[in-house]
C-alpha positions in Angstrom: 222.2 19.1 -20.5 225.9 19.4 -20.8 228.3 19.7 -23.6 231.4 18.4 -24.0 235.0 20.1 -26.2 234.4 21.2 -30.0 235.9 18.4 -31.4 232.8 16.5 -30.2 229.8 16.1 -32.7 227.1 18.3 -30.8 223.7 17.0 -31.2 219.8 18.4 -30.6 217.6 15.5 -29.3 213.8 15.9 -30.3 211.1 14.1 -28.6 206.8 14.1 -29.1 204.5 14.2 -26.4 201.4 12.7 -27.6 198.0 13.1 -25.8 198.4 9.6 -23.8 202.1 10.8 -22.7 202.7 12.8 -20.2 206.1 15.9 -20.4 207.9 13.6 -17.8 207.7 10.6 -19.4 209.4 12.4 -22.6 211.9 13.9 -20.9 212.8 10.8 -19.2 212.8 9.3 -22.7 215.0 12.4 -23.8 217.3 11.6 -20.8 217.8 7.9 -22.0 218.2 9.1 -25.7 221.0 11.7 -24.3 223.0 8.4 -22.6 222.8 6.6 -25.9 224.5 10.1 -27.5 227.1 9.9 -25.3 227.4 6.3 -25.7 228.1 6.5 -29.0 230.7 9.4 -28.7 228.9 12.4 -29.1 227.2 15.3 -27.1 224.3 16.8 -26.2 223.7 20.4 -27.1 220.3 20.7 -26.4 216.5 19.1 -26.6 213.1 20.2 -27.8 209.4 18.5 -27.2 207.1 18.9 -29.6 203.3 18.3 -28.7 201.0 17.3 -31.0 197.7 15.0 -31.1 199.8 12.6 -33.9 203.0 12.5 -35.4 202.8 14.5 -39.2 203.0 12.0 -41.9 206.2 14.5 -44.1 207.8 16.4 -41.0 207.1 14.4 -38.0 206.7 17.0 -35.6 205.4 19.6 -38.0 207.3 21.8 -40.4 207.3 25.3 -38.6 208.7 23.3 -35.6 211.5 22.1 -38.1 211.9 25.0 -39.3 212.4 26.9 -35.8 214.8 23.8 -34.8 216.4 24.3 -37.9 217.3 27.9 -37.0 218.6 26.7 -33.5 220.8 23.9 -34.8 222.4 27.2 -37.3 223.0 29.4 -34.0 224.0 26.9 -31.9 226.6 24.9 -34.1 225.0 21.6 -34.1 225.6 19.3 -36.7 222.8 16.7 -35.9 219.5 16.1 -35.2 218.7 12.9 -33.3 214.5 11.8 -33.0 213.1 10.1 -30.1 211.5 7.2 -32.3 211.7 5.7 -35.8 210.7 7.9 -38.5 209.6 6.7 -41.8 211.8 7.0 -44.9 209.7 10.5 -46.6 210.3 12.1 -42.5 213.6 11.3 -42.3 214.2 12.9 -46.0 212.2 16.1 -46.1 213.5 16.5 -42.0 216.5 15.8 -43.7 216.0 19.1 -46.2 215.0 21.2 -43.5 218.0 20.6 -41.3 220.1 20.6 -44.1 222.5 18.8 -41.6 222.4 14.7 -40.4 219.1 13.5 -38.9 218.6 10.7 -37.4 216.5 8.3 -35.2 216.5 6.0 -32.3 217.1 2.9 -34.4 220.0 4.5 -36.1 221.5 5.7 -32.9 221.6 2.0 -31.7 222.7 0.8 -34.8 225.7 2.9 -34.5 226.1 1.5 -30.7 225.9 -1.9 -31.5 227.8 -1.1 -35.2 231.2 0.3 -32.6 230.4 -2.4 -29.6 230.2 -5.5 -32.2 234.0 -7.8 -31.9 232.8 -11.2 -33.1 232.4 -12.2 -36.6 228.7 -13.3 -35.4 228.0 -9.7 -33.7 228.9 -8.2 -37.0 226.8 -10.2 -39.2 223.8 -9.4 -36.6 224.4 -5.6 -36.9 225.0 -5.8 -40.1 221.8 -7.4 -41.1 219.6 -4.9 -38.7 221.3 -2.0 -40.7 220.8 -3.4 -44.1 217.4 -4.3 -43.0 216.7 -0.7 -41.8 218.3 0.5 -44.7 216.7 -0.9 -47.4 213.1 0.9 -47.5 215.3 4.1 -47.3 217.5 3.7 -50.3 215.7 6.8 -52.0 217.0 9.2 -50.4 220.9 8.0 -51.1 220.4 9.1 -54.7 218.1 12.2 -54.5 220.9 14.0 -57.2 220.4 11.7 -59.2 217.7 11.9 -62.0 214.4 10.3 -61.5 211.9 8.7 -63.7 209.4 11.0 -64.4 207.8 9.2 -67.6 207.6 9.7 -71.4 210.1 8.3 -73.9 213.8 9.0 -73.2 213.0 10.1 -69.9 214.0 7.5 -67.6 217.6 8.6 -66.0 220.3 6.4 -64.7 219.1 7.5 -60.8 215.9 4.6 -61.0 218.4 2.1 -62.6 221.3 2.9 -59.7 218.6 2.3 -57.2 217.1 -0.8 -58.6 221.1 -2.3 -59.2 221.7 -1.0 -55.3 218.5 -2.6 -53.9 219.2 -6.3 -55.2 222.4 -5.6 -53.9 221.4 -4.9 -50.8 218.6 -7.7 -51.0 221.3 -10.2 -51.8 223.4 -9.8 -49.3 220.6 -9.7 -46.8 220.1 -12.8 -48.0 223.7 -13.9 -47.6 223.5 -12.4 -44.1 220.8 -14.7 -43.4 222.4 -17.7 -44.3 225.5 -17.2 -42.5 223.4 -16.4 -39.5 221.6 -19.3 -40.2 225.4 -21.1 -39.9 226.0 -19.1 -36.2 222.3 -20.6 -34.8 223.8 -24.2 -35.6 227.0 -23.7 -34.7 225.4 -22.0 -31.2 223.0 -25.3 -31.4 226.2 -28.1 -31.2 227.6 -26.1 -28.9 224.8 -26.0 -26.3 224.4 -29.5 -27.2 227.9 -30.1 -25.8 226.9 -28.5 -22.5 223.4 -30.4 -22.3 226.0 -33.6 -22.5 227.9 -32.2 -19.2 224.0 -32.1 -17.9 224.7 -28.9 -16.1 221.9 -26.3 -15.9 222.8 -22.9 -17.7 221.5 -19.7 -15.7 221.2 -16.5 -17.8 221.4 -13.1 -16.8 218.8 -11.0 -18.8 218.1 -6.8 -17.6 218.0 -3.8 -19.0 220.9 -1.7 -20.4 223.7 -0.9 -17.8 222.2 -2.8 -14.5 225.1 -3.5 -13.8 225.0 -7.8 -15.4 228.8 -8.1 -16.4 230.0 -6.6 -13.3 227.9 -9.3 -11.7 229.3 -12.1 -14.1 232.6 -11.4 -13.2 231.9 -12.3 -9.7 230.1 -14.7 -9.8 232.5 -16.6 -12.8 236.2 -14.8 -11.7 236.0 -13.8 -15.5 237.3 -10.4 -17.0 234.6 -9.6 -18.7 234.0 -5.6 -20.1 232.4 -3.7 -17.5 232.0 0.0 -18.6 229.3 2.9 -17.2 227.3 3.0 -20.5 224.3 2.1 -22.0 225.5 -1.3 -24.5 228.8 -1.6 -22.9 228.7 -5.5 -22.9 227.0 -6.6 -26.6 228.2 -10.7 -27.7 227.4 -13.2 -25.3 229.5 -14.6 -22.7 229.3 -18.4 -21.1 231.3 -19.2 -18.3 231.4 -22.0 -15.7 229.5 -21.1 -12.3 230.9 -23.6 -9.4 228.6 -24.3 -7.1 228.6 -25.9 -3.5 228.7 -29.5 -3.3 229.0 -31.7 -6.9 227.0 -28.8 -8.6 228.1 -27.2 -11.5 226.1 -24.5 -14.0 226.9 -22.2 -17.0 225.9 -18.9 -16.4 225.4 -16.6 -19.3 225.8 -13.0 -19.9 223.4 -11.5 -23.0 223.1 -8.2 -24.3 220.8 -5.5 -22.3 217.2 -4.9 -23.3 216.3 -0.8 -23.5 212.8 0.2 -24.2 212.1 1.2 -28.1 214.5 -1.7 -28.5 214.3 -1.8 -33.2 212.5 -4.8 -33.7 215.0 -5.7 -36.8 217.4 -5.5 -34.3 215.6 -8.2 -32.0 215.0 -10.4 -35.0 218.9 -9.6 -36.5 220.4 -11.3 -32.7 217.5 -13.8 -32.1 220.6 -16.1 -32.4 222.7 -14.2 -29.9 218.9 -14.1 -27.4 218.8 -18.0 -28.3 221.3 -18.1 -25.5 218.4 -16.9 -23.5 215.0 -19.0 -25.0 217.7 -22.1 -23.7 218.2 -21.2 -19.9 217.0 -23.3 -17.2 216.8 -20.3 -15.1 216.6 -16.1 -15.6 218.6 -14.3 -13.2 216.5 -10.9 -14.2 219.3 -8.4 -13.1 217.4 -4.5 -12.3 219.2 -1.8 -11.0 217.8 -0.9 -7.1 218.8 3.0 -7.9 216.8 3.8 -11.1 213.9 5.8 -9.7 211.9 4.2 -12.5 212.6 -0.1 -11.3 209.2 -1.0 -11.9 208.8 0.8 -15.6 212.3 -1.2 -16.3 211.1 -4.5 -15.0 208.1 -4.2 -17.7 210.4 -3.4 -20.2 212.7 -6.0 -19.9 209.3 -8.5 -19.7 207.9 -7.0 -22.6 211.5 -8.1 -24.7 211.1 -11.5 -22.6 207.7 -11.6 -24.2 208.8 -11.1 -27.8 211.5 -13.9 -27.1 208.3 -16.4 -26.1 210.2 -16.8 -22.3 207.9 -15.6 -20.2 207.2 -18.5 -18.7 210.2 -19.4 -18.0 211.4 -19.9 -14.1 213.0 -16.4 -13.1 214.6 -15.0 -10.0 214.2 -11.0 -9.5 217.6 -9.9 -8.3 217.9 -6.2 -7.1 221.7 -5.3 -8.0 223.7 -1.9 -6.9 222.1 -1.8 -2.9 225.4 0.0 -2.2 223.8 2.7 -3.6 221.0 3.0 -1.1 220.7 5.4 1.6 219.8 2.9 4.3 217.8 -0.2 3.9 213.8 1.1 3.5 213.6 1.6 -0.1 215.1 -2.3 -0.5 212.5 -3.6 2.2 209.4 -1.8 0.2 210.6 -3.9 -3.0 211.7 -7.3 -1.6 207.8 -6.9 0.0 206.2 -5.8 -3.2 208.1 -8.7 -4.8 208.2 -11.5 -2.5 210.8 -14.1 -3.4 213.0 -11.4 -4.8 216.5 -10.3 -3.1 219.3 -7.8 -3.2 222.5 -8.0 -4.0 226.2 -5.7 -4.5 227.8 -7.1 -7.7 230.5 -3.9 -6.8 231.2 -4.9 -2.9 229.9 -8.8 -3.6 227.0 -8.0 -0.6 224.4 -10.8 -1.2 226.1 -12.9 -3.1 225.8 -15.2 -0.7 222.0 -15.8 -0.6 222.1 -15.2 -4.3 224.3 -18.5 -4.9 222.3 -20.1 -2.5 219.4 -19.2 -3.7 220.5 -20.6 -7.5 221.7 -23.6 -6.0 218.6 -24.7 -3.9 217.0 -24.1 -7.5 219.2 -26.7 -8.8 218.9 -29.4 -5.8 214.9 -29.0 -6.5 215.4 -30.4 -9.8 217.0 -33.6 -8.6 215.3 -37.1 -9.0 215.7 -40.0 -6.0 215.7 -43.1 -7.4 217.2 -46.9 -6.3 219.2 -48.6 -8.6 220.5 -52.0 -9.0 224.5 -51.6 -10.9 225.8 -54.9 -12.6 229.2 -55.9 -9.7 231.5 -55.4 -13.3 229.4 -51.4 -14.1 232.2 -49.8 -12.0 232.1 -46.7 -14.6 228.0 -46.3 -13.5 228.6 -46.4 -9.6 231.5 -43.8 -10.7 229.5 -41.4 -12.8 227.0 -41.8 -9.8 229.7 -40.5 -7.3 230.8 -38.0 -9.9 227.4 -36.2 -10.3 225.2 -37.5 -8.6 224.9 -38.0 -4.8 224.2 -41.4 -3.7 222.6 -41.4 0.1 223.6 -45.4 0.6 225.6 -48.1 -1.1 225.1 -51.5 -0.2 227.5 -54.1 -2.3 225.6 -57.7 -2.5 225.9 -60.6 -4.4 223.4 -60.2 -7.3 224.9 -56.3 -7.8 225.3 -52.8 -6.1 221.9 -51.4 -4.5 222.4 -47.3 -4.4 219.9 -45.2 -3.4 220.8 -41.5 -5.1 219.8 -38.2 -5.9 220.5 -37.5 -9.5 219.7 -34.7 -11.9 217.7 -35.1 -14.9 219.9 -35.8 -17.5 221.0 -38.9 -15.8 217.7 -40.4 -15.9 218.2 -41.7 -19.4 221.4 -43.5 -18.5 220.6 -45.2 -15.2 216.8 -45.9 -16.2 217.5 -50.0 -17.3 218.9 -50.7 -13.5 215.9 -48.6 -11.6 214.3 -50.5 -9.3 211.4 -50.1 -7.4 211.3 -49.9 -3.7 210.3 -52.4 -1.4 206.8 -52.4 -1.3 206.0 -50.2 -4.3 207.0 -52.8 -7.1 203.1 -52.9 -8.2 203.4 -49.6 -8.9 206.2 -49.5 -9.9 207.3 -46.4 -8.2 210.9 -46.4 -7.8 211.0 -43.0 -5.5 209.4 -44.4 -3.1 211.3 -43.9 0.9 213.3 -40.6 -0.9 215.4 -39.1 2.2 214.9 -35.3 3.2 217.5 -33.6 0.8 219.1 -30.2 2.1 221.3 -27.9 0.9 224.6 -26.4 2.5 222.5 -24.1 4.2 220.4 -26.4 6.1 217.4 -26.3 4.1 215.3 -28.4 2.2 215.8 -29.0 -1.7 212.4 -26.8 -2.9 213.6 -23.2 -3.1 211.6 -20.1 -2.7 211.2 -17.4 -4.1 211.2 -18.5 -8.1 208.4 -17.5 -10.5 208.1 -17.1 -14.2 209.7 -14.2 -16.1 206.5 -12.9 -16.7 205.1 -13.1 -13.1 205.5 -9.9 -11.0 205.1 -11.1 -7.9 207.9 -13.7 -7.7 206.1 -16.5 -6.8 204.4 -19.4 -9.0 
């Protein structure tokens, strides 16, 4: 692995292979841990895998393997030590003594991403709360030169009290935290109300880290939004309006990227940010064609769409970056292994087409035919028809307007007292009855293809 000037911190990554991994799954794990480094500013000196049948409860990976590290990190000039996965708060402390330099873990690394990435008021609150959170079973260690309690009269020193006045500190503004995040989910709620009112459906990009989602948003949306080459680049939500063909109209949303390990403080900390995405009508699930390792990133992402409940939810499996393929075989063998699923350039815009297409067929397939019956003086309902709905014929006649329409769901409510049923259908009282074939721009028929749930790996229903 490379390293960078002097004036960047150098670091010594540290993974365990445990007897149900495998030394290319760590290093691989390694490999992701060294992009977060130099995500977050830093460089990577070195790694080290450890092997052991379990992690050691005081040093992790052992403490002649610390000790050895420890040596290394002296020759080498590095000034920390960044673990693989979360250590407990006695690891992290004796580690900590060993080292005698900073140590940290995954979820600390994050923290630190998402701590620089945060521009919001609401992203700050979220990261806040996941570091308080992560911080408070750790508060020991802040105030090891300090004295502690160690019994008998006049033997209590002002280290315990410190801690105890620091904890319900930190406890009340957890608290506090809460509260105003509490605040964000109902201003987030009225405001997605609002967009249920314009009855448009909201697609939501969701994908692992750097798959290339904001480059996609911005072509899809004409937007400006952050596009870097790093792991977190993009981290508060983005909704923009996505024009379709015809009368259609949707909000597509850009969320934060899912990385396996993921902290779960840091899941429950931004469950009002990932609201964005328990709301969607529709995933766009956004997976990078070049990884070598798609199909472990797929289950990641579903794993984090399982912990969010949205499993279930319809989802289209979009292969981004095909620019990056050396010819088309290695595309085919997916779009077969996941039939419904399709490829697509955010960079050079190939695919867009069929991806639009594909999202708007979606939409059309959620349409309702009915036949109404306006008042002559509703002017304002055979309007809002025009306006979002698509009427197939008018006929004006003394007793009112007759309109048979297509019109999406949130209509329904409005239109439902002048429904009437079909000739020949009033006993039962269907008022679909005689629905016309409905196609899209593209010449096909209103039920699209290709769209499962989240959780379904073949793509289909």
């Amino acid at each position: 692995m490379r390293t960078t000037d002097r004036s960047t911190e150098k670091t010594l990554l540290v993974g365990l292979e445990l007897p149900n991994q495998d030394e290319p799954q760590v290093t691989e794990s390694l490999e992701e841990l060294g992009e977060l480094v130099r995500s977050a500013g830093a460089a990577v000196a070195s790694h080290a895998i450890q092997r052991l049948q379990t992690p050691t409860s005081p040093y992790y990976i052992g403490r002649g393997k610390a000790q050895d590290l420890s040596r290394k990190c002296q020759e080498d000039g590095i000034q920390s030590v960044i673990f693989d996965d979360e250590l407990t708060p006695a690891q992290s402390r004796n580690l900590a003594n060993v080292f005698s330099r900073k140590v940290l873990d995954r979820t600390q690394l994050i923290l630190d991403i998402f701590a620089q990435r945060a521009k919001t008021r609401e992203g700050k609150i979220q990261i806040e709360l996941a570091q308080l959170l992560y911080l408070l079973p750790r508060l020991t260690r802040l105030w090891s030169h300090l004295s502690r309690q160690t019994g008998g009269i006049g033997t209590r020193g002002p280290g315990e009290t410190q801690l105890e006045v620091d904890r319900r500190r930190v406890q009340q503004r957890i608290a506090r935290l809460h509260r105003d995040l509490e605040a964000v989910r109902r201003s987030r709620s009225v405001q997605r109300e609002g967009r249920h009112r314009c009855s448009w459906p909201t697609f939501c990009l969701v994908g692992y880290t750097n798959s290339g989602k904001s480059t996609l948003f911005n072509r899809l949306t004409q937007s400006e939004v952050l596009v870097e080459d790093k792991l977190f680049a993009t981290l508060d939500p983005t909704i923009r309006l996505l024009p379709l063909s015809g009368k259609q109209r949707a909000f597509l949303t850009d969320t934060v990227g899912f990385i396996r390990k993921l902290p779960h403080d840091l899941i429950d900390s931004f469950r009002a940010t990932l609201e964005e995405v328990k709301q969607a009508d529709l995933l766009i699930h956004l997976v990078d064609v070049s990884d070598p390792k798609v199909e472990e990133r797929i289950a990641d992402v579903r794993r984090v769409l399982e912990e969010l409940d949205v499993l279930r939810k319809p989802a289209l499996l979009v292969w981004n970056k095909i620019d990056r393929l050396q010819g088309p075989a290695p595309l085919n063998r997916l779009l077969q292994r996941h039939p419904g699923s399709l490829g697509v350039s955010a960079r050079d815009g190939s695919g867009i087409r069929e991806l639009l297409s594909r999202v708007e067929g979606w939409s059309r397939g959620r349409a309702l035919f009915f036949r109404f019956r306006l008042p002559v003086e509703r002017g304002d309902l055979l309007a809002r028809l025009h306006r979002e709905g698509e009427p197939v014929d008018v006929r004006y006649r003394p007793d009112g307007v007759y309109v048979k329409a297509w019109i999406p769901p949130f209509l329904q409510a409005a239109l439902t007292p002048f429904i009437v049923p079909e000739r020949g259908s009033a006993d039962s009282g269907d008022a679909t009855g005689g629905a016309p074939p409905r196609e899209n721009g593209g010449g096909r028929t209103e039920r699209p293809q290709g769209f499962g749930a989240a959780g379904d790996s073949s793509g289909q229903r």
